[in-house]
DRENSESE-174457 format. One record per residue (C-alpha): residue number from 1; residue in one letter; x, y, z. Coordinates in Angstrom, 3 decimals. Layout:
NUM	A	X	Y	Z
...
This chain:
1	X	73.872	71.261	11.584
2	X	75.120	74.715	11.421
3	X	73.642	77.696	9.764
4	X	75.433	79.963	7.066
5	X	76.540	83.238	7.476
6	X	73.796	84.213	4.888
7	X	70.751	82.062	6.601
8	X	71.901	83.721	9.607
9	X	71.713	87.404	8.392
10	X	68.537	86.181	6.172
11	X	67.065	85.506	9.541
12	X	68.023	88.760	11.072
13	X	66.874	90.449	8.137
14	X	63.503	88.836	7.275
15	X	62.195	87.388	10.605
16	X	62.765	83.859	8.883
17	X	64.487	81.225	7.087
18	X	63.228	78.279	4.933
19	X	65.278	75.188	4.943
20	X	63.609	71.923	2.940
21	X	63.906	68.571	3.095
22	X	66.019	69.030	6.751
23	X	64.520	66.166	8.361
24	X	65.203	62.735	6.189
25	X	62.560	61.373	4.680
26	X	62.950	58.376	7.125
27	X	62.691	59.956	10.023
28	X	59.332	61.707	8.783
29	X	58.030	58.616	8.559
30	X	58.024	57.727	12.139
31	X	56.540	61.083	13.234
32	X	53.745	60.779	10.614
33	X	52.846	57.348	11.770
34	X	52.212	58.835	15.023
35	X	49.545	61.250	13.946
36	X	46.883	58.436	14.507
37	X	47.574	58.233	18.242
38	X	47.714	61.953	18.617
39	X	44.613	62.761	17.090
40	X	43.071	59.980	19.286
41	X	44.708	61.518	22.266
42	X	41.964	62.168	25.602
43	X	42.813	65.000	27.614
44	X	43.179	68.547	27.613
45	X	46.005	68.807	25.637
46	X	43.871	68.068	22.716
47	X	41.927	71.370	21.287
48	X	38.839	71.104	18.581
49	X	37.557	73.155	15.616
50	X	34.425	75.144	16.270
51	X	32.397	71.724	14.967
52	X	33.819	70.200	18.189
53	X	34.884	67.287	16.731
54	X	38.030	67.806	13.967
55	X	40.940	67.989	15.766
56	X	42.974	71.482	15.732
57	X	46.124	70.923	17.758
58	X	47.661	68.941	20.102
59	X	49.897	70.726	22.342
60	X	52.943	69.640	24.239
61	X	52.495	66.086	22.467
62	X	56.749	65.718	23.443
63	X	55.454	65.206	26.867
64	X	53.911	61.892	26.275
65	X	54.774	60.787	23.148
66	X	58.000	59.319	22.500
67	X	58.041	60.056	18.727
68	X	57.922	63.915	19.281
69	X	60.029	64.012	22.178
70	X	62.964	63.115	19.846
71	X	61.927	65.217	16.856
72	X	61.771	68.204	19.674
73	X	65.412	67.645	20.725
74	X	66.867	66.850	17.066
75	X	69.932	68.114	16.585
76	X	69.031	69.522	13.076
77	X	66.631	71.927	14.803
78	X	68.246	72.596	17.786
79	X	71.431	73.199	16.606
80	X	70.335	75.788	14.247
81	X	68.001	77.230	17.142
82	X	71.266	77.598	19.477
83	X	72.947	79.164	16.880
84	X	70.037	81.834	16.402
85	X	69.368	82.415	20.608
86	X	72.944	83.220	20.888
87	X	73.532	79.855	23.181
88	X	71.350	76.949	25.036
89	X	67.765	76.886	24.552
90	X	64.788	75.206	26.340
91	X	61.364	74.005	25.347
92	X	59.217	76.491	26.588
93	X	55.838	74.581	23.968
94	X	55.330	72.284	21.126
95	X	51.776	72.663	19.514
96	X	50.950	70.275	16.693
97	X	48.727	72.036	14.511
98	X	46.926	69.372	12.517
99	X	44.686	71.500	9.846
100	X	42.729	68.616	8.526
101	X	41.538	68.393	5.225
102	X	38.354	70.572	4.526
103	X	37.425	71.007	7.324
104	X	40.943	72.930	8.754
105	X	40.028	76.261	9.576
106	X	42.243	79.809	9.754
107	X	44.194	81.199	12.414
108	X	44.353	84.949	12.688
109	X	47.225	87.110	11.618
110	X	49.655	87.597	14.832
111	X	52.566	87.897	16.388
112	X	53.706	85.389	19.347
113	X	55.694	87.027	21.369
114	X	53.189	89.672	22.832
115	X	51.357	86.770	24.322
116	X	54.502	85.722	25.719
117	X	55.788	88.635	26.992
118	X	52.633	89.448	28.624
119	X	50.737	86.638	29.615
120	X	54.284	84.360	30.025
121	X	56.592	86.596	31.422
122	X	58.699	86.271	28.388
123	X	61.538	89.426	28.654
124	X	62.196	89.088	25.285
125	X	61.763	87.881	22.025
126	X	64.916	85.567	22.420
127	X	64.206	82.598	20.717
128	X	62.936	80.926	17.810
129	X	60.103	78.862	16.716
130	X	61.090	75.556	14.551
131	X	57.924	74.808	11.936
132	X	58.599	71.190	11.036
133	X	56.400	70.393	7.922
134	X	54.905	66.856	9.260
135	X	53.113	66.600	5.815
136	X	53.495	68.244	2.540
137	X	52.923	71.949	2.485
138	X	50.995	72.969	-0.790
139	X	49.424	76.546	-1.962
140	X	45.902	74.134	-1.156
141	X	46.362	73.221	2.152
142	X	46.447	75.826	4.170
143	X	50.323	76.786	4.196
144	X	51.603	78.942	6.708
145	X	52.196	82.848	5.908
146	X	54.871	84.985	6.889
147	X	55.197	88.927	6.823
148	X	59.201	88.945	5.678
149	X	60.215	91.958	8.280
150	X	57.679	92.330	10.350
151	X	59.874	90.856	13.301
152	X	60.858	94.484	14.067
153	X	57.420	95.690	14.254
154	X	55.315	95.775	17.543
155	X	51.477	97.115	17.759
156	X	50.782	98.093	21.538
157	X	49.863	95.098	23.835
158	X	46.747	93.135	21.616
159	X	43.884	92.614	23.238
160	X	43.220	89.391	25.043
161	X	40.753	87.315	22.902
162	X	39.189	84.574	25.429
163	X	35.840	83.578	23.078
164	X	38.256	80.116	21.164
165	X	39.751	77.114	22.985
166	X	43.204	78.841	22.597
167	X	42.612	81.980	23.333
168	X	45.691	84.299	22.216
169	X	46.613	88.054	21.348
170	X	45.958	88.871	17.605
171	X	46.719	92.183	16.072
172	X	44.623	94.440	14.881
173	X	43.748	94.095	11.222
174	X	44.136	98.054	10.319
175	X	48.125	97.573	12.104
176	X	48.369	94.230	9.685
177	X	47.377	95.589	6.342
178	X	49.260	98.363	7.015
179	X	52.252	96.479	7.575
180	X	51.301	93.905	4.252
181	X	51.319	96.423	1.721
182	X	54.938	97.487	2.739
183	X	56.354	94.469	3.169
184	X	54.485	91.744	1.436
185	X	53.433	88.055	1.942
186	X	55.270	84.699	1.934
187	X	54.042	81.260	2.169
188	X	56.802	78.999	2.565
189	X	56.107	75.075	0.637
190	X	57.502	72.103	0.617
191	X	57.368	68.451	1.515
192	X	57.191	66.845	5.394
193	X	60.992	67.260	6.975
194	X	60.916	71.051	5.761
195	X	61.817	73.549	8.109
196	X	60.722	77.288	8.832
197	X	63.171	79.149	11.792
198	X	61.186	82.142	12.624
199	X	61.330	85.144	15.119
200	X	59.060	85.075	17.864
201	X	58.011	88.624	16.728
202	X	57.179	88.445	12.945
203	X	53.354	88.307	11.858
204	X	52.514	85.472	10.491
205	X	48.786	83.988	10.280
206	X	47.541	80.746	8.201
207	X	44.023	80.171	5.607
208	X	41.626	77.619	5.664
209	X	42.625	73.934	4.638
210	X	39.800	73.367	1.637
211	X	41.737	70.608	-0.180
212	X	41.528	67.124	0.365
213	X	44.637	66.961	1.702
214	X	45.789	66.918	5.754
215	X	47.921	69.673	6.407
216	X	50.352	68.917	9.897
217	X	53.032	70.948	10.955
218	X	54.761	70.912	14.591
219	X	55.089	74.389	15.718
220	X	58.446	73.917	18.341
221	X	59.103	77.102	20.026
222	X	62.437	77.270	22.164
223	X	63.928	80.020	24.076
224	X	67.129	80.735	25.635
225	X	68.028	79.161	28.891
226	X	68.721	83.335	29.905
227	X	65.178	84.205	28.411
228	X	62.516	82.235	31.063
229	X	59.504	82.736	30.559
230	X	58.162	82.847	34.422
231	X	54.276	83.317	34.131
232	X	50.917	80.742	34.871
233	X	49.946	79.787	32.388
234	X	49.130	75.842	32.749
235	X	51.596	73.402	32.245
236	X	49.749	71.513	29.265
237	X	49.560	75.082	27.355
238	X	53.429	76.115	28.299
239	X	56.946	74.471	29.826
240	X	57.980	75.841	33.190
241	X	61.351	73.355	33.098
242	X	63.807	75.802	31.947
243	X	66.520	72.679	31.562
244	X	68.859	73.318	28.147
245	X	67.642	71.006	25.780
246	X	70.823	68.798	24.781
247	X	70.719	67.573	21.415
248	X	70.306	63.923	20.554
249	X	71.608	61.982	17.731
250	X	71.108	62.377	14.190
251	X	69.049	59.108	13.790
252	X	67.325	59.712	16.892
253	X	63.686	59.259	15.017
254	X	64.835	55.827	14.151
255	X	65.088	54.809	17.782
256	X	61.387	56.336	19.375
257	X	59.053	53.978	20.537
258	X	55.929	53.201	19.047
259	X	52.730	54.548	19.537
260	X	49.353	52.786	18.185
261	X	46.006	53.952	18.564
262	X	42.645	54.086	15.796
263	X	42.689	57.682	13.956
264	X	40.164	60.110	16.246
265	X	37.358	61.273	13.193
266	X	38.823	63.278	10.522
């Protein structure tokens, strides 16, 4: 799949670019019916709301699950990402955030790349992250929001907040609503197989899920093979294996091998 000349400039311009329906409905179906086994996933990979038991994210699931392996190296995202880094990319982390229903909570308005540039050794921003709707994206479910612009905005280096699971660098909120009132607030919808490209630098921040419906999305950030990210941090939070990721075929989902296990509690 290539990009326009107008998503590409979109892109440039806003920090993002919205593309529905990009994975086939099919396809979706194979990921989704893997959500069971990943929420029943043991190890460390898996990471908990504050009630300890509903499951918050899974991250680098395309490690050991065959399923997101192949939606991580579909050509329909990684041909678009290629396009955007200016040449080969890697996987430098897949995080499945899994806001379940109710009980889903927020994460804070922030940017990604200062944790990556300081705590990853990330030089720059060269890269994009693919959000892959894995279920219907509603106003009620805790949809993802985006600062259009904000991309070419940087606060000085965030503090490090340690006190969560993930700990991560989010900006402070006098910077953000700054920021907000000049630019605005966009929250992307649309069913599973949707698509959001966005720069590694734009704000962007997500509400509680209070609906009854789960709310999934694979955040798959890539980089460019001339953009390593050499810090150490663990391997189950980040990718040290700078190989370019070589796209597979376009019915690639149809071919992953199954993965069974008894949904971990809601």
């Amino acid at each position: 799949m290539k990009l326009s000349e107008r998503q590409v400039q979109e892109f440039r311009d806003e920090g993002y670019i919205f593309v529905p329906d990009l994975i086939p409905s099919d396809q979706m179906k194979v990921v989704r019916e893997e959500l069971p086994a990943l929420l029943a996933h043991e190890g460390r990979e898996r990471l908990f709301e504050p009630d300890g038991r509903t499951v918050r994210s899974i991250l680098n699931a395309h490690l050991f699950d065959d399923a997101l392996d192949r939606l991580a190296r579909h050509p329909r995202l990684i041909e678009p990402a290629m396009q955007l880094a200016g040449g080969p990319v890697y996987i430098f982390q897949t995080i499945v955030n899994v806001k379940r229903a109710f009980d889903g909570q927020q994460w804070q308005w922030h940017q990604d790349y200062p944790t990556y540039r300081i705590d990853d050794k990330m030089p720059a921003p060269r890269g994009v992250n693919a959000m892959v709707f894995l279920d219907e994206v509603s106003e009620f479910n805790g949809p993802l929001m985006l600062v259009p612009g904000s991309q070419a905005l940087e606060t000085e280096a965030p503090a490090f907040t340690a006190d969560a699971e993930y700990p991560g660098r989010y900006a402070a909120q006098s910077w953000i609503q700054d920021i907000m009132r000049t630019h605005g607030i966009r929250a992307p919808k649309g069913a599973a197989g949707s698509v959001i490209f966005m720069h590694l630098n734009i704000v962007h921040g997500s509400g509680p899920n209070m609906s009854p419906w789960h709310r999934a999305i694979l955040s798959l950030t890539l980089s460019s093979v001339e953009n390593k990210a050499t810090g150490t941090r663990r391997g189950f939070v980040v990718c040290h294996d700078y190989t370019a990721v070589a796209p597979l075929a376009d019915d690639c989902l149809l071919h992953a091998e199954r993965t069974r296990a008894e949904p971990a509690p809601a």
